[in-house]
N, C-alpha and C positions, 0 to 999 in steps of 0.2 A: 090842391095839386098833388100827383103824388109821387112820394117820394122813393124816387128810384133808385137802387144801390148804385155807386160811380163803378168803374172799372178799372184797376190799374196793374200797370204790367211790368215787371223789371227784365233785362236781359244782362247778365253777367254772363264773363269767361276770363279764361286765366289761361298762364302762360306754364311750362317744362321744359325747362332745355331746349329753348325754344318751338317747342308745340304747343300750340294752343285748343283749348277744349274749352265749346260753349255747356253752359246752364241756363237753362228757358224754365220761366215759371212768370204764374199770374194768379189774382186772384181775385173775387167778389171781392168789393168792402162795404158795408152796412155803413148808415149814416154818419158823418163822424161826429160825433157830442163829447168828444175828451182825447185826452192821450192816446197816442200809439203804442203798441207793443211789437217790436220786429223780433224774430222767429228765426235763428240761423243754425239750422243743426247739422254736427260736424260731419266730415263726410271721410272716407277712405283713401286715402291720398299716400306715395311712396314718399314724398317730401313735400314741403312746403313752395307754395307756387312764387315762381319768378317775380310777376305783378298779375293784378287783379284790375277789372275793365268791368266797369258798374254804368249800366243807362235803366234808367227810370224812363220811361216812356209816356205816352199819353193818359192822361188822366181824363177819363169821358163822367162829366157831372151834371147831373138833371140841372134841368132851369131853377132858380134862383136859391142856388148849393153853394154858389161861387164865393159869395161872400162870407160865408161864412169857415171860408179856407183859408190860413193867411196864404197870402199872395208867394212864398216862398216855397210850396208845395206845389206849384205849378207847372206843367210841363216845362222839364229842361233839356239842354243837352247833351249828348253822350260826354260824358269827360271820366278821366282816367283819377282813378280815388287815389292818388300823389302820398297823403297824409296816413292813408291807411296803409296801404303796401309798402309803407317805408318803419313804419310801427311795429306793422305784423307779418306781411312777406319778406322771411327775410331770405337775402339769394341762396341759389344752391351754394351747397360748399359739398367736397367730397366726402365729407362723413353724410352721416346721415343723422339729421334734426328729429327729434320725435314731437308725433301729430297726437292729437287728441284720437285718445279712442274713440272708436266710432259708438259702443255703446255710452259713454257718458256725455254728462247734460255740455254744451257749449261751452268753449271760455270766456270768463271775465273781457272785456273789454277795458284797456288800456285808457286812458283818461285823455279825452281830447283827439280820440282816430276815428279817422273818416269824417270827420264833425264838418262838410262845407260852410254851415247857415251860422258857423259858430256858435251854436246852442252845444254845452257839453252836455253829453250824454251820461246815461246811469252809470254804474260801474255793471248790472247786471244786465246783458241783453235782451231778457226775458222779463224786466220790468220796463214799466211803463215809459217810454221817451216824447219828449214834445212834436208834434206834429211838422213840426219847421223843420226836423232834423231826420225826414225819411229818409230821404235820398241818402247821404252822410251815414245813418244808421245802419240801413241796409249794404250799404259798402264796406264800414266795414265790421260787420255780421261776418258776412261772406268772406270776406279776408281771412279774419281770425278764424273763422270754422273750418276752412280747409275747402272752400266753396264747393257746398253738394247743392243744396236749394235753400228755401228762403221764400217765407209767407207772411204776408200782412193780416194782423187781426184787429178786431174793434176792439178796445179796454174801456169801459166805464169810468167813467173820473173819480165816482166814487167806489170803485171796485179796489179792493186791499190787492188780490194777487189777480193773478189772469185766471179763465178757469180751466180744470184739467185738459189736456191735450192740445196738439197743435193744429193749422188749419190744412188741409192737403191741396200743395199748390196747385194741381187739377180742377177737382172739383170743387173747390172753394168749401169743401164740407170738414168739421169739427171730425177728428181722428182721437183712437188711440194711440197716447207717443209713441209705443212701440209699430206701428203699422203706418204713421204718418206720412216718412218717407219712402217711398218701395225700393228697396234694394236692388243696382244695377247690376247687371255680369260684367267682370271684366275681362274672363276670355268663356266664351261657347265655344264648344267642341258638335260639330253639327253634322249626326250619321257617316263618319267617318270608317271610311275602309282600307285596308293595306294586305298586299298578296305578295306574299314569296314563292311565286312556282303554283303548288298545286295546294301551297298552305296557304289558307288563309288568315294570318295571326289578328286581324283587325276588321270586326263584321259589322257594320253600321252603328258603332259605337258613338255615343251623347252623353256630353257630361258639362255642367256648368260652374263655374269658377268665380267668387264674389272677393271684391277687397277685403280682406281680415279673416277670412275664412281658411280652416286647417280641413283639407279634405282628404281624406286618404283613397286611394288606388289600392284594390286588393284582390288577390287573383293568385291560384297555384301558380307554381314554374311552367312557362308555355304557354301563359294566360293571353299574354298581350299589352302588359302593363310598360314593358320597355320598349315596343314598338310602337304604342301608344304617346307615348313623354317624348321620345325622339323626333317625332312627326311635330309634336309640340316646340321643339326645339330648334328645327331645322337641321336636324340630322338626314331626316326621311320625309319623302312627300307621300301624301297619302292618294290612293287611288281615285276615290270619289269622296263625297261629301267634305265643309270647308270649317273654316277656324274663325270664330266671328273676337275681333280684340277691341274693345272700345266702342263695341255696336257696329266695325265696319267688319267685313269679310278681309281678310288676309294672307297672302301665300309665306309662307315665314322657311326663305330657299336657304339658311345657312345659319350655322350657330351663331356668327357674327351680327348678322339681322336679328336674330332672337335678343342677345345683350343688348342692340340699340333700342330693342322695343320696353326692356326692363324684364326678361324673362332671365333667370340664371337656374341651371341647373348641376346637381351634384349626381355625376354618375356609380352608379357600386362599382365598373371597373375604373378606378383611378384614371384620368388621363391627364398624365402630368408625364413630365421628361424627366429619367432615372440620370443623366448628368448631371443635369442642373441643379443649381442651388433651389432653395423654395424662394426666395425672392425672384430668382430668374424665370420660374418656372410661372409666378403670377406677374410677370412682363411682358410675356406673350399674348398676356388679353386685354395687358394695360399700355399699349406702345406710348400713351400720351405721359407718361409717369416716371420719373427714374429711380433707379434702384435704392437711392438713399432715401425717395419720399414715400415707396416703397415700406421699406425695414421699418419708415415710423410707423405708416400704417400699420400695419401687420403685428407692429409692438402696441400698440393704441387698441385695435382689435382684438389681440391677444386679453390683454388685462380687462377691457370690458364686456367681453363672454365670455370668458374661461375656456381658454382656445391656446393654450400655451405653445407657440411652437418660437424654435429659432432659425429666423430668414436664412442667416447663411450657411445652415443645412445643406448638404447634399441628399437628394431626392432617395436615392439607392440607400442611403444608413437610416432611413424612417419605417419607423415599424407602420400597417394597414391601418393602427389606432390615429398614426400621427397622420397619414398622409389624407386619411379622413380629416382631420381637422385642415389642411392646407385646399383642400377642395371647400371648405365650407367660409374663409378666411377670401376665398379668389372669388367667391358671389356676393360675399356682404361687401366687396369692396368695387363691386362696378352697383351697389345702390340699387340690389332690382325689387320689382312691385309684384312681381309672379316668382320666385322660389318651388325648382321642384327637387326633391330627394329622394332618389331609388338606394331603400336600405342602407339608411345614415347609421344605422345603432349595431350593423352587424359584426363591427367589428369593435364594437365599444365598452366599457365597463358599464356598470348601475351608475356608476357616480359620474361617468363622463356623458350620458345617454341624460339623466339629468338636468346636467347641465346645458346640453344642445336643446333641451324642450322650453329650459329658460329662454334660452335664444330665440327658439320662433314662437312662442309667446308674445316675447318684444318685437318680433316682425310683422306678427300680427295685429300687435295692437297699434303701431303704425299704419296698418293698412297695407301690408303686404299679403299677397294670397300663397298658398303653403298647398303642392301638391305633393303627401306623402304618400310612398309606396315602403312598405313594410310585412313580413311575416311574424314580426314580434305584437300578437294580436293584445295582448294585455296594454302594452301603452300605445297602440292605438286606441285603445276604448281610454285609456286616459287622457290624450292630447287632442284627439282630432270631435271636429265639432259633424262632420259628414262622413261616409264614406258610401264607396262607389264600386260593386264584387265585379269581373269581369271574370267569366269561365271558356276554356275555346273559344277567346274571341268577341264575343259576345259581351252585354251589360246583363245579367240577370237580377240584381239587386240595388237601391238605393236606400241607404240606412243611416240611422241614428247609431254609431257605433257606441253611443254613453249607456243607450238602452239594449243593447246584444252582452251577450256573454262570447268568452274565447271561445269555447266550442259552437255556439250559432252561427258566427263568424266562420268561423273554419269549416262549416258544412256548407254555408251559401259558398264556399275558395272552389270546392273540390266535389260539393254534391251527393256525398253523403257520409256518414259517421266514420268519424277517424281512430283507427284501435291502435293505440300509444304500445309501446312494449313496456312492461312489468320486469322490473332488475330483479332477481330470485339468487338467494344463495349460493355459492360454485366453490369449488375447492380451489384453495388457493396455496399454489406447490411452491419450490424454490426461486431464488430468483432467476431468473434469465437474460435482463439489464440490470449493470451493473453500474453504477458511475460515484468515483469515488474522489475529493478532491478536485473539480475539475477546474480548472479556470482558464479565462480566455483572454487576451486584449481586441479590441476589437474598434477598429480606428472610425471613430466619427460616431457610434452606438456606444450601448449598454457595455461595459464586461461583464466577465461572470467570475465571483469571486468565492471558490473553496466548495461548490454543489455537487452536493453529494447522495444518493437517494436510489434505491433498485425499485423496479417492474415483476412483481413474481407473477410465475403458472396461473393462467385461470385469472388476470385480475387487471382492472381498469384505473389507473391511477392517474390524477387529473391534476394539472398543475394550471393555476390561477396568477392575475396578478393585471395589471393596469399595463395598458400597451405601453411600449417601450422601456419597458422595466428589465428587458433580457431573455423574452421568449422566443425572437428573433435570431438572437444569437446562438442559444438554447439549442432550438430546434439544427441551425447551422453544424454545431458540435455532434449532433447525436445521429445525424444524415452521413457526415461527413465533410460538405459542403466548405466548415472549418475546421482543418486539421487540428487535434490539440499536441503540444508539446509532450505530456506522458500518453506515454503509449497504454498505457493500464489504467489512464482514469476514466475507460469507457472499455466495459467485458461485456462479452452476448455471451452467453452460456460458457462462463470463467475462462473463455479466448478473448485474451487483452486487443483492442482494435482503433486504438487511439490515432493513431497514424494510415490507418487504410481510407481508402479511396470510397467513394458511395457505390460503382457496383462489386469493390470487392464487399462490402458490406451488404450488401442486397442478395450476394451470392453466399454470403452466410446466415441467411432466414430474414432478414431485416426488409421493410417496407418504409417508404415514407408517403407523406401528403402535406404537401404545404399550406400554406392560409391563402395565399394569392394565384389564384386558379390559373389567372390568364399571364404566359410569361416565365412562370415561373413549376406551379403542373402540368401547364397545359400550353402548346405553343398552339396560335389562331389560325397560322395561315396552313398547317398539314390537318388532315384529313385523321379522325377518330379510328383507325386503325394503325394511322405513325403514332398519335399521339400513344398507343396501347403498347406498341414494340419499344418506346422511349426509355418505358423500366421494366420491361421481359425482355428485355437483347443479354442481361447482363447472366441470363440462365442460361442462354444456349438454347434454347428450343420456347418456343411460345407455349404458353399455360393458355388454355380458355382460346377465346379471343374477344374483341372488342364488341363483335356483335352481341354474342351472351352476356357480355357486360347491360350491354342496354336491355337486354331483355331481362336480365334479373332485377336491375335495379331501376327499370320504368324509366327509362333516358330517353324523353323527347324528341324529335328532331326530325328537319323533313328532307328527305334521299336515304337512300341505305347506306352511306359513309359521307357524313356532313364536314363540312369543316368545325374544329372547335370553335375557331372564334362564332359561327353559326350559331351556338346554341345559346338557350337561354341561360343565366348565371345558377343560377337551380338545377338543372339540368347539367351543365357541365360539370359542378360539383357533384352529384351523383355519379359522374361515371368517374372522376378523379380517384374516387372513396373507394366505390367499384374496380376498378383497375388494379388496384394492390390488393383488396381483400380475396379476390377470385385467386392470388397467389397462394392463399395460405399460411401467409408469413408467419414469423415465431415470434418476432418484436415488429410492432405497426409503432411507428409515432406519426398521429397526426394532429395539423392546428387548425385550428376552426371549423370543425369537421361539418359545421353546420350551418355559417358564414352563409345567406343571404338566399335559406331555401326555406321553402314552404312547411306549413306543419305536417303534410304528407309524407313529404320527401325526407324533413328531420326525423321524423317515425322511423322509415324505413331503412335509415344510415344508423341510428341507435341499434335499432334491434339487429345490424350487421354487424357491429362492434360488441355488441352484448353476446352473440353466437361465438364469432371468433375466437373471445378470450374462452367461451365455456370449452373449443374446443382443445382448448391450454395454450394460447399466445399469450403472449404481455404485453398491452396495450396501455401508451402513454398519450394523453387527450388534453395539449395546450390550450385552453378554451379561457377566454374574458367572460363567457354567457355561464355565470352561478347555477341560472335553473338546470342546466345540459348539467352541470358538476354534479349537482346534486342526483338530475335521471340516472345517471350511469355510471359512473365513478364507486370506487371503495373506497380510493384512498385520496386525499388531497393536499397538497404542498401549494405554496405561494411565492410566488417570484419576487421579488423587491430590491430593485437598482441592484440587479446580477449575483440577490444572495437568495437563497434557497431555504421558506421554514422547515421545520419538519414536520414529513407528513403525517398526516391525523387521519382516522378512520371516519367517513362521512355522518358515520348516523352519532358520533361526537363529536360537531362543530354545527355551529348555524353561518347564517348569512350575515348576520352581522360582526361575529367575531371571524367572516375569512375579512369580511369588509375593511377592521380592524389593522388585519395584518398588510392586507391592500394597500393601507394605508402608511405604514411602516411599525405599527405597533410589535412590540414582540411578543411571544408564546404567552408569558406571566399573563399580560392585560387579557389575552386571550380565555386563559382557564381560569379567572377569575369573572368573565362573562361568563363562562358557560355553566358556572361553579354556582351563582349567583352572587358569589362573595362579596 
């Protein structure tokens, strides 16, 4: 007679916050002559499932196979693996449990779970278990794996190990372990379109999104990268083509809908409320939470990323460094499985930009999926495992970003070779800022304690330092924005101006640029010609105007006078940069001058700041981003909890000794790094 393989089929699903999601597989089985071996490989999960719901189905065995089965492999009925989900599913809790990564082998099985037939099981899942104990086994496989699939194979009685690879629960055929299981989407983005007017920022754009994958978004200023994530978000609907989430189609009408699906996003312009405390401010997306379970969170999250903030913070005394971290601190705490960040690092140190890579790392290795948009192309070729160029609109490239280089990268952004500006020697005359002595109190931030340091003729001097160390309040001092008590611990060309107003200062050659585009240089809701006369009113007659702004400095945007908030964040800060240098000023102090724009656009804002000073301003460049310190700068000082090093000439320090003083070391540790001493 002959001996026909039987067929057996199992049906699992599990449970999310009460959502339930099936897993279907089956598979050949060869005759059985020994032991089982069940097969459970872990799968991509945001957390660990509520419970788990295991049926073994019919078992179809040639004529006189029967016997030789015991009787307890039999068709059973669907029952709920009670023993296992109480072992290994354990319930949600609002932190967040960590899953097996998806690349390594299965866990250990716990001694005695999922065991119906009472036959205890191996401790290893992948060795060999008694036949009696499928059903049991396979429950909970699946459990502890994080239930993605699950395949039954023959093991030889006399066979030491199983042999390589597992079986694919399709076609019943022997795989390689890496190709075993086919990797599901868990969101498709499906030729998706979006039109403003006569712009079209989004043209049949696809892109696909897997549990545990870091995929970065990359595209100049204008690209489409932020109308893109929004539509993701339900900020924006998109014109045609749809959003596939869990294999279904989905309309996702409001950022609230997005949080319940597990999607969290950190946007580059902060939206958070400048009243409120930072506990209050992550109440608004947590109404189910109160503010004291709150504070622990957020104290709990703090020390386990390196996320240092204090909840009861008011939102307005946080420096762009911090209030980055409180955007990132309000998504790891609603638990989501999709994670997207437009320009996390832009306002970040090396050492804090580190530390958030740890962090979705660990997001990812849970099974969370990580859509980053970034112009810092170097750690994207270190962090992300995909990325995805988008040019007007359009996809033109999908890449291995570990195998491009920064400048390949930056030619697939912008389409073709990017010419950097060259710093070249310049004369550098007396000073023009002066600031001697200054010190500030400053309620709720940094002070500033005795900073003292001039800007001369011809020259770029770039002050560093970890956000919230007093660059905030810094810049407030040197604007005007905060008055200081001496009148003479800030001269523009040795007229003491300690006590003047910002446009009597502006009216005496002075420029500013802040780090926070929107709100603060730039208001959203007027039109790119108010936003222009905002700091030309204080001359009395308009220099330029707004239009030649955009035409010098390639400012995007669609109408002939856009609203600011209209534009992209790249683009805005070009014309912010633009706007005071078209003035000519004698002292520019600006912060971030490069804060979340493309390597085009960073080119083109350098080599404006590198002209200006040749033409003899004094240019002062609060910047966290070292590599900008080092492009363009001569001279460089460090901020440290509102004390001021002294400035050192660039091409006599390294990155590690500003890092050093970053970090509070003084000058000594410093010239003995650079000494080799």
């Amino acid at each position: 007679m002959e001996n026909l393989p039987p067929k057996v089929s199992f049906t699992a699903s599990y449970s999310i916050g009460g959502r339930g999601f099936p897993v279907n597989f089956s598979a050949d089985m060869p005759p059985i002559t020994g032991p089982l071996a069940i097969s459970a490989r872990p799968g991509a999960m945001p957390r660990r499932p509520d419970s788990v719901t295991i049926t073994y189905g019919r078992v179809d065995l040639p004529s006189g196979v029967e016997e030789a089965i015991p009787s307890s492999v039999a068709p059973a009925k669907s029952a709920k693996s009670a023993k296992s989900a109480k072992s290994s599913a354990k319930p949600a809790t609002s932190g967040r449990e960590p899953l097996p990564h998806p690349k390594q082998a299965p866990p250990v099985l716990p001694e005695g779970a999922g065991n119906d037939t009472g036959v205890p099981p191996t401790s290893d899942p992948l060795q060999s278990a008694p036949a009696a104990g499928v059903a049991g086994a396979v429950a909970a496989g699946v459990a502890m794996a994080g239930v993605a699939t699950a395949a039954v194979a023959s093991i030889p009685a006399e066979a030491e190990t199983p042999p390589a690879g597992d079986m694919d629960a399709i076609s019943g055929k022997r795989v390689a372990p890496e190709t075993a299981v086919p990797r599901v989407p868990l969101l498709s983005i499906d030729t998706v379109s979006k039109s403003f007017g006569a712009l079209k920022a989004n043209d049949a754009v696809s892109l696909t999104l897997y549990p545990g994958e870091k995929h970065a978004l990359l595209g100049e200023n204008g690209a489409g990268k932020s109308t893109l994530v929004k539509m993701i978000y339900g900020v924006l609907q998109p014109d045609a083509g749809r959003l596939v989430l869990d294999g279904k189609p989905v309309r996702i009408t409001s950022p609230a809908m997005a949080r319940t699906l597990g999607i969290g996003m950190v946007f580059q312009h902060f939206s958070t409320f400048e009243a409120l405390t930072v506990a209050e401010n992550l109440a608004v997306v947590l109404p189910d939470r109160s503010l004291s379970g709150i504070r622990k969170d957020v104290a709990a999250l703090s020390k386990e990323y390196g996320l240092a903030i204090e909840p009861r913070r008011q939102l307005s005394t946080l420096s762009a460094g911090e209030r980055q971290r409180v955007e990132i601190i309000r998504c790891l705490l609603q638990n989501p499985r999709l994670l997207i960040m437009d320009e996390p690092t832009s306002v970040l140190t090396p050492q804090e930009a580190e530390a958030l890579f740890k962090t979705l790392d660990r997001l990812a290795a849970d099974g969370c999926a990580i859509l980053y948009i970034s112009h810092r192309l170097e750690e994207v070729r270190g962090l992300c495992d995909t990325a995805t160029v988008l040019r007007r609109g359009k996809v033109v490239a999908t890449c291995d970003p570990r195998k491009e280089t920064a400048s390949s990268l930056a030619e697939m952004m912008v389409g073709s070779v990017i010419q950097r500006p060259k710093k070249t020697p310049a004369y550098v005359g007396t000073a023009r800022l002066e600031v001697a002595g200054l010190s500030l109190r400053a309620a709720g931030g940094q002070a500033l304690h005795d900073v003292t340091f001039s800007a001369r003729r011809g020259e770029i001097l770039g002050i560093a330092g970890v956000a919230g160390e007093g660059q905030s309040e810094l810049f407030a001092a040197l604007s005007g924005e905060a008055p200081v008590r001496k009148h003479d611990a800030i001269t523009i060309d040795g007229a003491p101006i300690g006590r003047f107003s910002v446009t009597t200062r502006r009216r005496m050659g002075m420029a500013f640029a802040p780090e926070r585009r929107l709100g603060h240089s730039a208001i959203a809701d007027l039109r790119l010609s108010e936003n222009y006369h905002l700091t030309h009113n204080a001359l009395g007659k308009a220099v330029s105007s707004a239009r030649k702004v955009r035409k010098l400095f390639d400012v995007r945007a669609d109408g002939s006078d856009p609203f600011a908030g209209a534009l992209s964040g790249g683009n805005l800060q070009k014309f912010v940069i633009g706007r005071e240098i078209v003035r000519k000023p004698g002292v520019f102090v600006v912060a971030q001058p490069t804060w979340g724009v493309d390597a085009g656009a960073a080119a083109a804002i350098h080599a404006a700041l590198l002209d200006l000073s040749k033409d003899g301003a004094a240019v002062v460049v609060i910047s966290q981003d070292l590599d900008e310190i080092f492009a363009i700068c001569d001279r460089v000082a460090v901020l440290h909890r509102g004390t001021l090093s002294e400035p050192q000439l660039v091409s006599n320090v390294t990155a590690e000794s500003l890092g050093l003083l970053m970090g509070g070391s003084d000058a000594n540790v410093v010239s003995m790094v650079e000494t080799g001493a």
